[in-house]
NULO-118454 format. One record per residue: x, y, z of N, C-alpha, C, O, CB in turn; residue number from 1; residue in three letters. Coordinates in Angstrom, 3 decimals, padded with zeros to 6 digits. Atoms other than C-alpha are relative to their C-alpha. Glycine has a CB too. Example, Ala and Ser with C-alpha at 12.3 -4.5 7.8 and 13.67 -1.06 7.14 Angstrom:
NODE       n_xx       n_yy       n_zz      ca_xx      ca_yy      ca_zz       c_xx       c_yy       c_zz       o_xx       o_yy       o_zz      cb_xx      cb_yy      cb_zz    nr   rest
NODE    000.890   -001.190    000.000    012.300   -004.500    007.800    000.900    001.200    000.000    001.936    001.181    000.665   -000.992    000.027    001.246     1    ALA
NODE   -000.820   -001.190   -000.060    013.670   -001.060    007.140   -000.770    001.090    000.730   -000.261    002.198    000.899    000.414    000.462   -001.415     2    SER
//
This chain:
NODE       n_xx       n_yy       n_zz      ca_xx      ca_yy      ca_zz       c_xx       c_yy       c_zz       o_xx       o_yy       o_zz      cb_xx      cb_yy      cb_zz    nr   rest
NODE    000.039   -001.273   -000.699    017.496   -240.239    103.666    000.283    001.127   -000.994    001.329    001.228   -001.635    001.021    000.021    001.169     1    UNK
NODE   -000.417   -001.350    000.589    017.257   -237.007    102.028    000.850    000.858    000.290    000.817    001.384    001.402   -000.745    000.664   -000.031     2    UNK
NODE   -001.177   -001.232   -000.460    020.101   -234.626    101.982    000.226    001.303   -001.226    000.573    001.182   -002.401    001.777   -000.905    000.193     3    UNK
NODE   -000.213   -001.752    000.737    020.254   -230.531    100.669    001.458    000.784    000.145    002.376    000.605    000.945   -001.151    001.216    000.894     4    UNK
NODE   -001.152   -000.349    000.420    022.738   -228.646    099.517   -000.600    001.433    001.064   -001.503    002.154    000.639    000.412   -000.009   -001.898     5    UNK
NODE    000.533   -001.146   -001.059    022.140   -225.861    102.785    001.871    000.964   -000.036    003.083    000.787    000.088   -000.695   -001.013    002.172     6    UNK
NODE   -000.833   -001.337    000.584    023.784   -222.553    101.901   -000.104    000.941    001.179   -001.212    001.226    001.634   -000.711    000.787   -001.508     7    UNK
NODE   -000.096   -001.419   -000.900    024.802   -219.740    104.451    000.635    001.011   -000.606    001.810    001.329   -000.795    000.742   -000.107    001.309     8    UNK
NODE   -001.065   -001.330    000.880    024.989   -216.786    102.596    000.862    000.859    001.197    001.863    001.499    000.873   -001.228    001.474   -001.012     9    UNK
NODE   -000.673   -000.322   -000.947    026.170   -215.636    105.785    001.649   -000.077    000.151    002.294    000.813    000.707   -000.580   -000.628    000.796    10    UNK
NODE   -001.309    000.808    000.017    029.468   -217.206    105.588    000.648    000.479   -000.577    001.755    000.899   -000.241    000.116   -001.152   -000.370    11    UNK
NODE   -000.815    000.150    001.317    030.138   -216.765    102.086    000.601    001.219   -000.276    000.148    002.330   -000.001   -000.822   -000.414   -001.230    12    UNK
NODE   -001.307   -000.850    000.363    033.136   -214.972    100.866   -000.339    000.784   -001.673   -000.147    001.903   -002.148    001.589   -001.289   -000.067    13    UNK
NODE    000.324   -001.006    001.751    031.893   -214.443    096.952    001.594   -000.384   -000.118    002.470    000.476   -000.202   -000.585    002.426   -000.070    14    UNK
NODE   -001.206    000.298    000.701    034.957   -216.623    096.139    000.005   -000.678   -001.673    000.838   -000.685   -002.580    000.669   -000.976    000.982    15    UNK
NODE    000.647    000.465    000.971    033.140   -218.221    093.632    001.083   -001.569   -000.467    001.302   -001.897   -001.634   -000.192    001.374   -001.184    16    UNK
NODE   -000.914    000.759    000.376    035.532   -221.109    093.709   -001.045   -001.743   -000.230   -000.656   -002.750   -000.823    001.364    000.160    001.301    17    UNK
NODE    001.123    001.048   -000.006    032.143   -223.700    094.132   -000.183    000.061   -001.079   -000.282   -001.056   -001.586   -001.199    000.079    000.739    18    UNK
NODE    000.559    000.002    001.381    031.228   -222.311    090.561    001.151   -000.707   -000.504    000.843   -001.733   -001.111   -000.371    001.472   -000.744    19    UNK
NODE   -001.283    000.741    001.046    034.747   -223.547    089.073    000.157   -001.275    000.122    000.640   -002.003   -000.746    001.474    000.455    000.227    20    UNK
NODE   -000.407    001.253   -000.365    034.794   -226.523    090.961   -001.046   -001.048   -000.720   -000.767   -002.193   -001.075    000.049   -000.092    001.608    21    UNK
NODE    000.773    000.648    000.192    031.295   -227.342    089.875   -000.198   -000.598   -001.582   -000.808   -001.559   -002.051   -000.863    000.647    000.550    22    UNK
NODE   -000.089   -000.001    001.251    032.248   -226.571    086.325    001.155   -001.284   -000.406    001.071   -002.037   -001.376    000.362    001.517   -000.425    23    UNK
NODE   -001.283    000.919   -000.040    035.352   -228.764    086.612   -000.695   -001.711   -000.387   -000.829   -002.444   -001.367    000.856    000.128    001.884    24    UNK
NODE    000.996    000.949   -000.466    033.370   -231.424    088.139   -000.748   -000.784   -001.546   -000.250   -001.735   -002.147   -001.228    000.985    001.059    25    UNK
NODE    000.928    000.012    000.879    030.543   -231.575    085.385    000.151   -000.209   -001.316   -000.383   -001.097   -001.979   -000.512    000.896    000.098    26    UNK
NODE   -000.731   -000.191    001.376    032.515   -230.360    082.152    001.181    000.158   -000.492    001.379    000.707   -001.576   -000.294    000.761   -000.452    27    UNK
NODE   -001.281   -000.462    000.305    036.104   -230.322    082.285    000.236    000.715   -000.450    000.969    000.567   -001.428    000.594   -000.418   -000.401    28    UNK
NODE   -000.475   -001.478    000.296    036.368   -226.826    081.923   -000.351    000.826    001.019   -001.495    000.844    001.473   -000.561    000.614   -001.250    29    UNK
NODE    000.291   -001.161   -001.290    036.912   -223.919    084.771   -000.960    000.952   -001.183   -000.426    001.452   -002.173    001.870    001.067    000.883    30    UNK
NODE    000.536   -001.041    000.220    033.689   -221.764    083.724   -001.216    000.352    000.347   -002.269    000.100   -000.240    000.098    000.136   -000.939    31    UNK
NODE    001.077    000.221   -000.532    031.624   -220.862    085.872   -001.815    000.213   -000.634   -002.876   -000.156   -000.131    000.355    000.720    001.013    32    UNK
NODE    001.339    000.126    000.982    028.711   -220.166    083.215   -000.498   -001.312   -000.301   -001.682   -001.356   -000.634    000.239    000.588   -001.383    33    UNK
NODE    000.794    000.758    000.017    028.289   -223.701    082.954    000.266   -001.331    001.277    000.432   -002.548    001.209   -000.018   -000.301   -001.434    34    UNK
NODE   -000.154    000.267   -000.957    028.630   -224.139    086.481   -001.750   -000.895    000.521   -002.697   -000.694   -000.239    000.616    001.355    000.613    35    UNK
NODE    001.207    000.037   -000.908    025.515   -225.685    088.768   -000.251    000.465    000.840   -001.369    000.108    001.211   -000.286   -000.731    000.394    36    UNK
NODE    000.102   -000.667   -000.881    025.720   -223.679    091.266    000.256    001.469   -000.135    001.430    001.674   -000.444    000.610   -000.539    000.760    37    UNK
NODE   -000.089   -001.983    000.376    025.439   -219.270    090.870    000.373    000.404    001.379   -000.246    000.089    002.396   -001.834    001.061   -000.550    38    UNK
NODE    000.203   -000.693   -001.045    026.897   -217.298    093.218   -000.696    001.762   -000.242   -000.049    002.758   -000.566    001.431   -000.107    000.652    39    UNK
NODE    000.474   -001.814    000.766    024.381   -213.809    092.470    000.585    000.841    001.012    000.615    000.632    002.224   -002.030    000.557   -000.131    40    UNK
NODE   -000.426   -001.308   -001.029    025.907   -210.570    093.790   -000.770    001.075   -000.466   -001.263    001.049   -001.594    001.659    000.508   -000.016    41    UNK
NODE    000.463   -000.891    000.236    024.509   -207.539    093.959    001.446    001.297    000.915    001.713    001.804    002.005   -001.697   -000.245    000.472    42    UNK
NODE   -001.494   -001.319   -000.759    027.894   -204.983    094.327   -000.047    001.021    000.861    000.538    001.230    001.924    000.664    000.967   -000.960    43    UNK
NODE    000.125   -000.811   -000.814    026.709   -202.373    095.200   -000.489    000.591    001.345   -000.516    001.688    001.901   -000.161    000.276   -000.453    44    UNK
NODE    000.824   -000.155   -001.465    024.880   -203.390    098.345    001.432   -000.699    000.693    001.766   -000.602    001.874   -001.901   -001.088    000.251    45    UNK
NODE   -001.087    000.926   -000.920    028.159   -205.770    098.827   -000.984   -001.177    000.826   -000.805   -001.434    002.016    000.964    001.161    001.353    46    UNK
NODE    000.561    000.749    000.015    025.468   -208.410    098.728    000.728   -001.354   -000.850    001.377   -001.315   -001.895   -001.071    000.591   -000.311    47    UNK
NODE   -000.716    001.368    000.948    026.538   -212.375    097.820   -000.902   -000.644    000.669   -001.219   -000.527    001.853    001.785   -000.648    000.088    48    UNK
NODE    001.063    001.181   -000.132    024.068   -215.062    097.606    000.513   -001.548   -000.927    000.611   -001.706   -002.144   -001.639    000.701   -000.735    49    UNK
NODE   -000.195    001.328    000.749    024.980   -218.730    096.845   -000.831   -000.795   -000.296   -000.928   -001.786    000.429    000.678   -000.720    000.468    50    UNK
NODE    001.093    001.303    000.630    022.244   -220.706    094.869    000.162   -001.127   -000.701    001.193   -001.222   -001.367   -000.827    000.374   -000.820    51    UNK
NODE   -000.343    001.439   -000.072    021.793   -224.356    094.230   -001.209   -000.200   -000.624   -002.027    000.675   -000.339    000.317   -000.783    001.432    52    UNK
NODE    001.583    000.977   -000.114    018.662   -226.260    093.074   -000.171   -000.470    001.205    000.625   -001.107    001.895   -000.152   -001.400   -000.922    53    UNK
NODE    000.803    000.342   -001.165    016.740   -226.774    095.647   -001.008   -001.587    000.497   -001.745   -001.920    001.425   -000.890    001.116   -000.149    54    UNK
NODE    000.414    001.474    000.203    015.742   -230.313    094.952   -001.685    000.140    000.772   -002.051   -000.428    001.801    001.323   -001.296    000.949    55    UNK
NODE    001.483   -000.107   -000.307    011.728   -229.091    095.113   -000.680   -001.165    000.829   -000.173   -002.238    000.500   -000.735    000.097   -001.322    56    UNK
NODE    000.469    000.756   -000.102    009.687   -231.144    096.924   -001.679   -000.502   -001.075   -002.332   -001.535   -000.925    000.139    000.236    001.241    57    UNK
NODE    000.554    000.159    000.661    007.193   -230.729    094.240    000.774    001.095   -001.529    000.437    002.237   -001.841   -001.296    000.108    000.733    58    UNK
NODE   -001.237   -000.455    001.613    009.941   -229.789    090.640   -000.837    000.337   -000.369   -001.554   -000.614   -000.678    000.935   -000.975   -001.183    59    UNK
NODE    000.051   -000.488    001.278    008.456   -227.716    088.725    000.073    000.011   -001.386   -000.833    000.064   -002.219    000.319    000.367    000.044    60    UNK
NODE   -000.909    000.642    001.045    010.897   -228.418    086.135   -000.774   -001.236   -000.399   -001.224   -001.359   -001.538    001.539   -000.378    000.566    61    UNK
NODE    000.301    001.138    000.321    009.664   -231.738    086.386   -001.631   -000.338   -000.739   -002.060   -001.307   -001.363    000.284   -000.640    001.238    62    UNK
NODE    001.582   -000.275   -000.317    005.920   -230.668    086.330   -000.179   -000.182   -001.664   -000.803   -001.041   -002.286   -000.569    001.822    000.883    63    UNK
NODE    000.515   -000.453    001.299    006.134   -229.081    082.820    001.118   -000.833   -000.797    001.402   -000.284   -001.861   -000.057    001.793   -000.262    64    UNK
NODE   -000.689    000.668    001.098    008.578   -231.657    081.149   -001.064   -000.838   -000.904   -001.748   -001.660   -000.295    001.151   -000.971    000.615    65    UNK
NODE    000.748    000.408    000.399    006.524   -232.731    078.122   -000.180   -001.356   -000.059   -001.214   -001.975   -000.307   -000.026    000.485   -000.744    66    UNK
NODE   -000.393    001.303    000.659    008.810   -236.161    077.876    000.278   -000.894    001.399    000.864   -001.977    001.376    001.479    000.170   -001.137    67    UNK
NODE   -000.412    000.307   -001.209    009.103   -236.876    081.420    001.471   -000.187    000.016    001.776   -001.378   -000.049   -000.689   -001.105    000.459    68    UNK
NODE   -001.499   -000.294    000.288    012.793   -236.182    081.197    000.899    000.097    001.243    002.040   -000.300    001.477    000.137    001.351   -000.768    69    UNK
NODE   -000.254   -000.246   -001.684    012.902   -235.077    084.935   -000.015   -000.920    000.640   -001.103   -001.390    000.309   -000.842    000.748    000.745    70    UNK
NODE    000.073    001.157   -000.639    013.340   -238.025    087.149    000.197   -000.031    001.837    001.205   -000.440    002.413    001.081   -000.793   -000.764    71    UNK
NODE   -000.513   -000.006   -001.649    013.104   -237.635    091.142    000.192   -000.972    001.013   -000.784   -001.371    001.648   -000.750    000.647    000.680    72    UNK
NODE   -000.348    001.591   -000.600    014.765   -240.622    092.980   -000.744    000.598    001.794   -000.569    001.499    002.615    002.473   -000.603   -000.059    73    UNK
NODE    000.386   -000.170   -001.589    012.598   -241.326    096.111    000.871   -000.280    001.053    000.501    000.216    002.117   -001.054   -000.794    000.357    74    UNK
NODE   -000.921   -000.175   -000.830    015.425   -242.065    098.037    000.320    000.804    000.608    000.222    001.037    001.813    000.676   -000.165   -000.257    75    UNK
NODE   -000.933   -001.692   -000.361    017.364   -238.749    097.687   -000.739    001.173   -000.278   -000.359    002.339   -000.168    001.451    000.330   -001.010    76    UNK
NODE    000.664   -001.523    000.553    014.957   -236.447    096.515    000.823    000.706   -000.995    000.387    001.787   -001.391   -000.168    001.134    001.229    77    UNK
NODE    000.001   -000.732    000.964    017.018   -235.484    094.035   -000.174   -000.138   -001.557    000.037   -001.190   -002.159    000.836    000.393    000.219    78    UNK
NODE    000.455   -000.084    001.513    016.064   -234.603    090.498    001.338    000.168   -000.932    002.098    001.133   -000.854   -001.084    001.383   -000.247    79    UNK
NODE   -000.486    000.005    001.057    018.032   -235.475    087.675   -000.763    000.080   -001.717   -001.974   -000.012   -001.917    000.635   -001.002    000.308    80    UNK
NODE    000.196    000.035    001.275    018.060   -235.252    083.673    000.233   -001.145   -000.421    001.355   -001.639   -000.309    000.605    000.821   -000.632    81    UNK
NODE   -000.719    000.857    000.685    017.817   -238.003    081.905    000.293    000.009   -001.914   -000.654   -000.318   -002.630   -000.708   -001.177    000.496    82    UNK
NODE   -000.674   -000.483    001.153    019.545   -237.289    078.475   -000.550   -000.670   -000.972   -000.568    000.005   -002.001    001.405   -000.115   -000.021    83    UNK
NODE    000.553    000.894    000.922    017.901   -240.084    076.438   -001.067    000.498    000.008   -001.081    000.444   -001.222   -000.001   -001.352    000.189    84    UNK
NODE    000.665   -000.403   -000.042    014.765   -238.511    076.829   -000.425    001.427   -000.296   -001.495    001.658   -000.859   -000.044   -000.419    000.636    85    UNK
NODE   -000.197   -001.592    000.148    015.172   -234.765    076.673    000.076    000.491   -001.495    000.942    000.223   -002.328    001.415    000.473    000.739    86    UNK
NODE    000.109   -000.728    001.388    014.112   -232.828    073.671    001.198    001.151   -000.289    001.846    001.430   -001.297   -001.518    000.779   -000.052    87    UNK
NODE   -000.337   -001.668    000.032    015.626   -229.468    074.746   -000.910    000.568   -000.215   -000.513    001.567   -000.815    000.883    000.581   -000.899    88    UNK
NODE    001.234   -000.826   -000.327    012.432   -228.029    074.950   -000.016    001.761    000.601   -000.572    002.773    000.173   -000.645   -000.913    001.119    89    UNK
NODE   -000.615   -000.521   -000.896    013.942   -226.020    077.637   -001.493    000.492    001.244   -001.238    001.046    002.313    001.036    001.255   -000.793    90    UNK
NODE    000.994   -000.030   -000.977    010.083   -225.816    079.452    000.444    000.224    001.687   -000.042    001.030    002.481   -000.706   -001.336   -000.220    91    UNK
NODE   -000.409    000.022   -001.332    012.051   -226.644    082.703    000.650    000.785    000.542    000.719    000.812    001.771    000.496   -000.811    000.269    92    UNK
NODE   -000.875   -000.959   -000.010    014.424   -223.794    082.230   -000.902    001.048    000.357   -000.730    001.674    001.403    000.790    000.166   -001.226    93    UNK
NODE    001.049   -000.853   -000.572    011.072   -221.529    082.013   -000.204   -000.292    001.727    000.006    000.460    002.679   -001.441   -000.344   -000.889    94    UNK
NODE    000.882    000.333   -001.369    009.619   -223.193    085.073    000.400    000.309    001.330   -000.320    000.751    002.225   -000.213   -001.359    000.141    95    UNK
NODE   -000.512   -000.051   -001.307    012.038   -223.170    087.772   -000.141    001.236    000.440    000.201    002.219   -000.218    001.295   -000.401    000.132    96    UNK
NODE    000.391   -001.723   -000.774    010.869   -220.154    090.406    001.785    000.209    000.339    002.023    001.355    000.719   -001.432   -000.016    002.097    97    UNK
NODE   -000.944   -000.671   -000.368    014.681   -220.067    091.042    001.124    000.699   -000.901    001.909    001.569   -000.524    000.430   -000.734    000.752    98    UNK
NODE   -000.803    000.040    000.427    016.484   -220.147    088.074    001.174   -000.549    000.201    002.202    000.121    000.098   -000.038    000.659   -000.121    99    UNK
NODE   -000.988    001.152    000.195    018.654   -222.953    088.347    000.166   -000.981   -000.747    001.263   -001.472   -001.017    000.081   -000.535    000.746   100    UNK
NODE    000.180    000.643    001.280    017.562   -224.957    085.914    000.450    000.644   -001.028   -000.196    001.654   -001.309   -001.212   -000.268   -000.273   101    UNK
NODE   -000.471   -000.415    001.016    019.583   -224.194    083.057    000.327   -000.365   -001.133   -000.044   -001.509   -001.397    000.579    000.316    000.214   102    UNK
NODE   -000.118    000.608    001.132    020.743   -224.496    079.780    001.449    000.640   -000.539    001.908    001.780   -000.473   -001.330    000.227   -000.909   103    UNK
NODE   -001.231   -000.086    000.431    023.905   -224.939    078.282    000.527    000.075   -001.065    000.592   -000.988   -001.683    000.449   -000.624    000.302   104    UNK
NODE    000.475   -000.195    001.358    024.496   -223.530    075.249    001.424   -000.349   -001.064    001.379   -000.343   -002.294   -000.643    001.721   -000.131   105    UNK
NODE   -001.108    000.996    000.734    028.314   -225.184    074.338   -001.072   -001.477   -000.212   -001.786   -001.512   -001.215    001.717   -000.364    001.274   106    UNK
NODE    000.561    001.224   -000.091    026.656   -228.678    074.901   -001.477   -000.193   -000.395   -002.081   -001.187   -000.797    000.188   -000.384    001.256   107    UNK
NODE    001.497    000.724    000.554    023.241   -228.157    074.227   -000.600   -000.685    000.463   -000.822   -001.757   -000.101   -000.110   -000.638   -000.911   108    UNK
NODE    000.433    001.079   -001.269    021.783   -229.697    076.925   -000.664    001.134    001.063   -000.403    002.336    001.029    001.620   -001.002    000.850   109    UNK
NODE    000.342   -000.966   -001.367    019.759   -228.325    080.406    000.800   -000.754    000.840    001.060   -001.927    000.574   -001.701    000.151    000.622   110    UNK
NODE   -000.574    000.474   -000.990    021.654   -228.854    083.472   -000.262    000.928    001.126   -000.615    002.105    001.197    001.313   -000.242   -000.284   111    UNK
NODE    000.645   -000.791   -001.024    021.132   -228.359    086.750    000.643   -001.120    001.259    001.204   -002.183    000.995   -001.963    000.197   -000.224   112    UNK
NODE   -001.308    000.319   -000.703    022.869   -229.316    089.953   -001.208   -001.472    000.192   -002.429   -001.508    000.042    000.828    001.257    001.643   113    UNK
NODE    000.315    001.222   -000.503    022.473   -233.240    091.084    000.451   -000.818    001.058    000.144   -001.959    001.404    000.092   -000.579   -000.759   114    UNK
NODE   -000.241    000.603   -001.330    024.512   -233.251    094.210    000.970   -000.893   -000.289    001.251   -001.764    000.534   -001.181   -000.653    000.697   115    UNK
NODE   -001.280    001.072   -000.370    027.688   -235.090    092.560   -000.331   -001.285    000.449    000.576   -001.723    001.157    000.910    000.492    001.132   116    UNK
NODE    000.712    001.407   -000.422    025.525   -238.713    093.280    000.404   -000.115    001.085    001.104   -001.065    001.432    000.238   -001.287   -000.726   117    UNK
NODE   -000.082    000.664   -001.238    025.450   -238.012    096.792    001.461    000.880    000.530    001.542    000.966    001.756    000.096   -001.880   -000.189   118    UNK
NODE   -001.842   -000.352   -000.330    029.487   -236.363    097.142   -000.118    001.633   -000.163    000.575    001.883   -001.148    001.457   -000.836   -001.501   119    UNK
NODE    000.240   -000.874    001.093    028.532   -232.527    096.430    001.520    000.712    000.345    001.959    001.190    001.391   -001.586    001.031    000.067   120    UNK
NODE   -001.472   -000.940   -000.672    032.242   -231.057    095.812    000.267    001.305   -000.324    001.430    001.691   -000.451    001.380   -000.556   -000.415   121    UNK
NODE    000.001   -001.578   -000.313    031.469   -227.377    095.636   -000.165    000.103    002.069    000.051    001.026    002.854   -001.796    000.870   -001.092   122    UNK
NODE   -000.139   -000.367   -001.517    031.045   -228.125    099.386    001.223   -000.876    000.736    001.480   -000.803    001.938   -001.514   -000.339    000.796   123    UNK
NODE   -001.678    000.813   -000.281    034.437   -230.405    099.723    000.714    001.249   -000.110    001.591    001.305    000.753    000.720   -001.360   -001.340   124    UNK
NODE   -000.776   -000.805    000.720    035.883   -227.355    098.178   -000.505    001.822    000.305   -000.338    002.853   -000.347   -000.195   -000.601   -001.635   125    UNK
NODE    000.474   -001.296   -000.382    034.318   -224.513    100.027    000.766    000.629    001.092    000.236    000.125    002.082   -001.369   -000.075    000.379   126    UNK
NODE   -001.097   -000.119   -000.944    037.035   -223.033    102.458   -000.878    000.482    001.175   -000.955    000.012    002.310    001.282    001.042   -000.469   127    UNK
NODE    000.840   -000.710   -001.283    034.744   -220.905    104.429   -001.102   -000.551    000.295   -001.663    000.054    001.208   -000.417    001.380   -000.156   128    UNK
NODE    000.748    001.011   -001.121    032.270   -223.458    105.429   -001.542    000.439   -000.231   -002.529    000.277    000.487    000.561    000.296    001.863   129    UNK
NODE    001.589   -000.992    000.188    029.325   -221.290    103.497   -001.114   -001.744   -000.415   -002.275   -002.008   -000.103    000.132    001.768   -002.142   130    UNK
NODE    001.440    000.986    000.496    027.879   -224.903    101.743    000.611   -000.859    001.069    001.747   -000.870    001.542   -000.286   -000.815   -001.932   131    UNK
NODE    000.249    001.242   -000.495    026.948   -227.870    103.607   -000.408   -000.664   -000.461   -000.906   -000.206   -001.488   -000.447   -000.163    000.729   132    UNK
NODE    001.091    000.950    000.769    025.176   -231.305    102.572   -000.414   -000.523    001.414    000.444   -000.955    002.184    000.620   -001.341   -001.306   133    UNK
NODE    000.666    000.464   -001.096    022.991   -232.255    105.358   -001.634   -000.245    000.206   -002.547    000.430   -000.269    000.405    000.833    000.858   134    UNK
NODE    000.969    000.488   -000.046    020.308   -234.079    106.406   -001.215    000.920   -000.468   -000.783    002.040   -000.198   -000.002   -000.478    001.145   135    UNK
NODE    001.434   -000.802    000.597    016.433   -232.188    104.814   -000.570    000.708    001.429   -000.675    001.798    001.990   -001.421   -001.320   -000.787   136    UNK
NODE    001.186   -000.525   -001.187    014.334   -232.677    107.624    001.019    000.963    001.391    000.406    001.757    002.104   -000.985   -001.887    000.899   137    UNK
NODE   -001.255   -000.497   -000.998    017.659   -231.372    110.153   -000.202    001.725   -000.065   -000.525    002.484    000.849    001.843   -000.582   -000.718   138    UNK
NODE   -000.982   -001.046    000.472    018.700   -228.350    108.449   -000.308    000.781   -000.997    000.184    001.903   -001.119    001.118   -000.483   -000.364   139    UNK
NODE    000.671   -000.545    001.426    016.622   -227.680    104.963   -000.897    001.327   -000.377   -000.904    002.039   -001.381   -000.879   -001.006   -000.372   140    UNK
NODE    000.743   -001.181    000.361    014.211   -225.138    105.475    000.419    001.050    001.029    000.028    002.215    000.959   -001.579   -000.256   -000.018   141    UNK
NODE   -000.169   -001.414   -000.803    015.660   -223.160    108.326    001.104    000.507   -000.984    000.673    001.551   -001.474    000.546   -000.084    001.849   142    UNK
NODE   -000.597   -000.264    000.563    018.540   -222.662    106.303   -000.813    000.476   -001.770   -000.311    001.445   -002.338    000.895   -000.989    000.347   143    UNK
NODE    000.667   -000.133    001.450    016.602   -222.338    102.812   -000.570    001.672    000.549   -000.426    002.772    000.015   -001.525   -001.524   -000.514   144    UNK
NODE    000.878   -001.345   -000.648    014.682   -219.606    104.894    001.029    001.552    000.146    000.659    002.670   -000.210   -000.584   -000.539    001.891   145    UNK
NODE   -001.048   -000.988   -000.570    018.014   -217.398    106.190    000.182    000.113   -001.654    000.045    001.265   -002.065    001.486   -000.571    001.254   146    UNK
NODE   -000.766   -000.194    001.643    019.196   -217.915    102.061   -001.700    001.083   -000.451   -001.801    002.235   -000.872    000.368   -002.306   -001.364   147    UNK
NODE    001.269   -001.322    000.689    015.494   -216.225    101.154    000.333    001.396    000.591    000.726    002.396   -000.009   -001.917   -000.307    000.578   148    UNK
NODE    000.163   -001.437   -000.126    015.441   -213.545    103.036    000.984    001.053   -000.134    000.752    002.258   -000.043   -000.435    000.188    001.067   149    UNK
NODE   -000.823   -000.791    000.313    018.795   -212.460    102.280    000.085    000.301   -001.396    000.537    001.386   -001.760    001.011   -000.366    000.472   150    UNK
NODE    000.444   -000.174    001.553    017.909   -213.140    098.245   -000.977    001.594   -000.008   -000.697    002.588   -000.677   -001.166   -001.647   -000.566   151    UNK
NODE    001.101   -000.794    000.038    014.697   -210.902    099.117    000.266    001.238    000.015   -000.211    001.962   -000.859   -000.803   -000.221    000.889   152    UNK
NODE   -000.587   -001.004   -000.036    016.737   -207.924    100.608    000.807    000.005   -000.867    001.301    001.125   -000.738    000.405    000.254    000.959   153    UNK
NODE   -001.258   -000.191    001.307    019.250   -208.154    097.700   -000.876    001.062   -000.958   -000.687    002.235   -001.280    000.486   -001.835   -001.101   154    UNK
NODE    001.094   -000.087    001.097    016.265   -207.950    095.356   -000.786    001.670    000.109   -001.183    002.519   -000.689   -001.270   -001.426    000.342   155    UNK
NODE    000.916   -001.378   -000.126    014.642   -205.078    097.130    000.841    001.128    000.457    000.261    002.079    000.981   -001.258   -000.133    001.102   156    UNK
NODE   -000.558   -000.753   -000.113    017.747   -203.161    097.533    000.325    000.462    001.599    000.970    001.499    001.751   -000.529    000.678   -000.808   157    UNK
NODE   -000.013   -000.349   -001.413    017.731   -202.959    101.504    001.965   -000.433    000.256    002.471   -001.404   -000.306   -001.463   -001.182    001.068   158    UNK
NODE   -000.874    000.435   -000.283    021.174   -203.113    102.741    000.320   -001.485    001.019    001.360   -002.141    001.067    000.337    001.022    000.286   159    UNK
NODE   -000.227    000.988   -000.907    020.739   -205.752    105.235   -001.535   -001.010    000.360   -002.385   -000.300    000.897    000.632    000.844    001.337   160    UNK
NODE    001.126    001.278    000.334    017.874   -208.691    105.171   -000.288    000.422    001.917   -001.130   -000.198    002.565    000.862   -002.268   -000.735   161    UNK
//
């Protein structure tokens, strides 16, 4: 069964405590720069948006890896790196329409969120109840949908999506 990392920017506080946790998590170090998860703000609208990889149903990332590096388990749908393979190219870093795919420039490496194998604990660790992990087909695109259009109004400066 597929399960997404479903975001209510609605919710969210802009505590940013998912980025530390994720950093924790990942690299034993609180920072959220080489976090997997961004929370983007835009201040002056008093706009907060929490983004994730979106575990594509057709990666991108994965599309333009020259080494096949990208790996999407049919199970979970989600896409991982596999490190033995990976040039650093960073192609996948271009590719992603969201910018989540990233690159890490202590380690030297792309990273990009993988859902904790299944456990994701930026949402163990979310007080206000903004992330969830829940079923795709349930919950995935209505929620993916409410997170766009509040990205969209950020983007286009409207106070309210």
């Amino acid at each position: 069964m597929e399960k997404v990392l479903v975001i209510d920017p609605e919710i969210c506080t802009g505590c940013r405590i998912c980025e530390q946790v994720c950093s924790v998590v990942n690299e034993n170090v609180v920072n959220p720069y080489r976090a997997r998860i961004k929370v983007m703000r835009w201040e002056t609208q008093g706009v907060v948006v929490p983004m994730a990889c979106q575990q594509c149903d057709t990666p991108m990332c994965r599309e333009v890896c020259p080494v096949n590096a990208l790996e999407k388990n049919p199970d979970t749908g989600v896409v991982t790196v596999n490190y033995d393979r990976c040039i650093g190219c960073r192609m996948c870093v271009a590719a992603c329409p969201f910018g989540l795919m990233m690159y890490d420039f202590v380690d030297k490496k792309v990273i990009k969120c993988e859902q904790c194998q299944g456990d994701p604990q930026c949402v163990r660790f979310c007080d206000a109840g903004a992330l969830r992990f829940e079923d795709k087909q349930k919950n995935g695109s209505a929620a993916r949908k409410k997170q766009g259009k509040k990205l969209k109004a950020a983007l286009s400066g409207r106070d309210q999506p």
